[in-house]
N, C-alpha and C positions, 0 to 999 in steps of 0.2 A: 756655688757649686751644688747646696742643696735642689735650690731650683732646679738646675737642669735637669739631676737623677729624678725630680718629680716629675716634670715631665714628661721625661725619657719614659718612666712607670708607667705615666696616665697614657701615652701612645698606643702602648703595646695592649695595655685593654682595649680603648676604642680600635685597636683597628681588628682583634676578635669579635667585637659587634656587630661592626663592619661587615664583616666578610657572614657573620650569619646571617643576618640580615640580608643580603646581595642574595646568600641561596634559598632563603627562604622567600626572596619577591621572584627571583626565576620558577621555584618549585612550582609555585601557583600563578605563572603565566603560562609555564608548561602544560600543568593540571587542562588550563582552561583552551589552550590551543588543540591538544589530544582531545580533548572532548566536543569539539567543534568539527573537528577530521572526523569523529568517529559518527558524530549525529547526522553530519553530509552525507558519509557512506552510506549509512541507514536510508535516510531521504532519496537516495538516486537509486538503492536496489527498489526500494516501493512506488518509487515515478514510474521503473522500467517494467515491473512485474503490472500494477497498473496500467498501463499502456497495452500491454501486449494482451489483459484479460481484457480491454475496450476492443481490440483489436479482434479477439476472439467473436469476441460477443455481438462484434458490429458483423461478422461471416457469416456467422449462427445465425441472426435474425435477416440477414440477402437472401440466405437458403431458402428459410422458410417463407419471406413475402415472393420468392422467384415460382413457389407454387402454386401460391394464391390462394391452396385450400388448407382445412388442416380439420381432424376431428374434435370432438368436446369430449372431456376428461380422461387427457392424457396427463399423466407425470413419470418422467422418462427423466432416467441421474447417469449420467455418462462420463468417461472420463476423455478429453481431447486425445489423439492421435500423437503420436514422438513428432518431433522433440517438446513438446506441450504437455505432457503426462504429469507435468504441476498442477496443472488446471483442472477442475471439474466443471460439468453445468446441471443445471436443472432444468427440465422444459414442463408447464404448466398450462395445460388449457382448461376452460368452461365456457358454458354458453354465456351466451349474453342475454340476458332477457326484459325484451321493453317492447313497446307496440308496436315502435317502426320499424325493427329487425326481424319481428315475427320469426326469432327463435333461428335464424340463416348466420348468424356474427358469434365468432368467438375470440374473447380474450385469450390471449399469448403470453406468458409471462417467461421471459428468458433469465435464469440467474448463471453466472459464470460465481465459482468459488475459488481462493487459491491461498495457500499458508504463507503467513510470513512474519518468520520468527514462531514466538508460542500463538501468534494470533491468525485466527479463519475470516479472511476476508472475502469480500463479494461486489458485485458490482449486477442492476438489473436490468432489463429494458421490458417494455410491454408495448404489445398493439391487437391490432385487431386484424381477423381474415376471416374468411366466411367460410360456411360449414360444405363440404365436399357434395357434386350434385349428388340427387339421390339413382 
């Protein structure tokens, strides 16, 4: 008779261990599943914000090689057109100066800017066009 009442005892603790135990391995499956949804989230708004400042940026610079000219030291900070008013850019030029361009070529430097979260991100492109006849 002893026995059983020991047992019956020792039961009812183990199965309070049991059971904390059980929520205490769900707790920190949960922990690590939310936080895996939330770093995705993360990932896919700055794939999309990314994408679209490429996107920007790849228009910005059609514009400018569609003219073919462009002058030496510009820096001109604009902010995109709606629904784009996230984005900013910068446009940068200088001559280029070496023998065989005899001073006709300038560097173009396109930055596209845009926030996300506490951080200022950017994306650049650069080329070259030649200086406007005279």
């Amino acid at each position: 008779m002893f026995k059983y009442l020991k047992a019956k005892l020792s039961k009812k603790g183990s199965l309070l261990v049991e059971a904390l135990l059980t929520i205490s391995i769900l707790s920190i499956g949960l922990t690590v599943v939310i936080r895996s949804l939330v770093s995705s989230l993360k990932a896919t708004a700055y794939s999309a914000d990314y994408s679209m400042a490429v996107i920007l940026l790849g228009n910005e610079m059609s514009d400018l090689r569609q003219k073919g000219f462009i002058k030496d030291s510009i820096d001109i900070e604009d902010i995109f057109p709606e629904p784009y008013e996230k984005f900013f850019y910068r446009l940068e030029t200088k001559k280029v100066v070496s023998e065989s361009t005899s001073g006709l070529l300038n560097e173009v430097k396109l930055t596209v800017f845009w926030r996300s979260g506490p951080k200022e991100r950017s994306i650049s492109a650069v080329t070259y066009l030649l200086q406007p006849p005279a």
